[in-house]
C-alpha positions in Angstrom: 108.9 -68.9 -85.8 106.9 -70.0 -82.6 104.4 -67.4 -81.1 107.2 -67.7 -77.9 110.2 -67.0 -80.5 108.3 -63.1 -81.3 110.5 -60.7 -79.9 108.4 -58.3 -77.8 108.6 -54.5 -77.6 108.5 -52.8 -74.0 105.0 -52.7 -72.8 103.1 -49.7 -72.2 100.3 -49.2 -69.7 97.0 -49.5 -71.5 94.4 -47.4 -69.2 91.7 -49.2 -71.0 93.0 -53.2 -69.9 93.8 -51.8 -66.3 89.9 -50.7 -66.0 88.5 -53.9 -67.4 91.2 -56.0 -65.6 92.6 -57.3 -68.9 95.6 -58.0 -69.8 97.8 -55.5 -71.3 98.0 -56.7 -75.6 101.3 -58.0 -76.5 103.7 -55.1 -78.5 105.4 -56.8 -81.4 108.4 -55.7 -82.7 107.6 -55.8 -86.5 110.4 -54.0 -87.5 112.4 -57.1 -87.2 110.4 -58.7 -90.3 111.5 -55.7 -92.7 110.7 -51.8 -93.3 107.5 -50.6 -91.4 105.7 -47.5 -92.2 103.8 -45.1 -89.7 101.1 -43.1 -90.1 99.5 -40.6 -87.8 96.1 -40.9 -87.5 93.9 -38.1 -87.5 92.3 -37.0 -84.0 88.7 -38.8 -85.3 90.0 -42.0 -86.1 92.3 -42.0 -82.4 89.2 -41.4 -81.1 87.1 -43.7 -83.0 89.4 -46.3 -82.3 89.8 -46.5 -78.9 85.9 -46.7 -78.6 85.1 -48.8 -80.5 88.2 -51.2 -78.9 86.1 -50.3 -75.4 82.7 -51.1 -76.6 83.7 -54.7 -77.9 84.9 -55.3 -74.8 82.1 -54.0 -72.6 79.2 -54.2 -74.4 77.6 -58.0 -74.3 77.2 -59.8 -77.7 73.9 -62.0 -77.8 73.0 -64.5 -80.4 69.9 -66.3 -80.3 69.1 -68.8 -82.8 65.4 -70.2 -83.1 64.5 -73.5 -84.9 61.4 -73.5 -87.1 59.4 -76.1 -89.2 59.2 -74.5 -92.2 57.7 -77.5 -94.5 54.4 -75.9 -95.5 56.2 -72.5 -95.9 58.2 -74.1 -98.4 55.8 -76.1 -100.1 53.5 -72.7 -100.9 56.6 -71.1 -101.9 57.2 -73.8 -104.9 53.2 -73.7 -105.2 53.1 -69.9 -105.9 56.1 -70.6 -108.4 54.5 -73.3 -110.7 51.3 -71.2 -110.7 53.4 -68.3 -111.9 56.5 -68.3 -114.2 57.2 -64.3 -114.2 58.4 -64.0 -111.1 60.2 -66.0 -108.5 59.3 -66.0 -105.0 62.0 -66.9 -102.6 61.9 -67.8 -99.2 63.3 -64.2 -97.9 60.1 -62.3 -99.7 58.0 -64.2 -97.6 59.7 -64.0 -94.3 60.4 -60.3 -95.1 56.5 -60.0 -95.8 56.0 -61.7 -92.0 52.8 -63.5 -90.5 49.7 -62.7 -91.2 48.2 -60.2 -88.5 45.1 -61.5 -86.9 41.9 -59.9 -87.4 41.5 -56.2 -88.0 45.0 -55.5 -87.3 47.0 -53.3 -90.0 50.4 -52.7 -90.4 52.5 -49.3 -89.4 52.8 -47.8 -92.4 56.7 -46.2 -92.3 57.2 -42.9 -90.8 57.5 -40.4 -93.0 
């Protein structure tokens, strides 16, 4: 059945869409495709719900991807595992470890 063939429910006015000037989502009538049980949610998960439908909406995703040569990075990581056999160092132990801090710099210990 085409998307167009779904027969719809009566649409009620989402407060939400009207403040974001979305459009209002689409009510399916799924009772047409066999029994359909409802539950009551419990006044947490209403409320949960609802913002955490608001804050996708309004709050901005970012992804920022960086590109990295990481040939001599990789070449002392298969270094440091012929020179030792009892443990195997992978690339996400040393970019977990981090750069090395210049001169007289120390790292935070965590807070305790």
């Amino acid at each position: 059945m085409l998307a167009a063939q779904v027969p719809l429910r009566p649409q009620r006015r989402d407060p939400a869409a009207d403040d974001l000037g979305l459009a209002p989502w689409p009510q399916v009538d799924f009772e047409k495709y066999g029994d359909v049980e409802r539950v009551e949610r419990s006044r947490i998960g209403r409320l949960g719900a609802a913002n955490l439908a608001r804050n996708w909406v309004r709050i901005p995703h970012v992804t920022h991807h960086e590109d990295a040569d990481i040939t001599e990075l990789e070449a002392f990581r298969k270094q440091l595992n012929t020179e030792q056999s009892d443990v195997k160092v992978t690339m996400v132990s040393l970019l977990l470890i981090g750069p090395p801090r210049p001169s007289g710099g120390r790292r935070r210990s965590p807070p305790s």
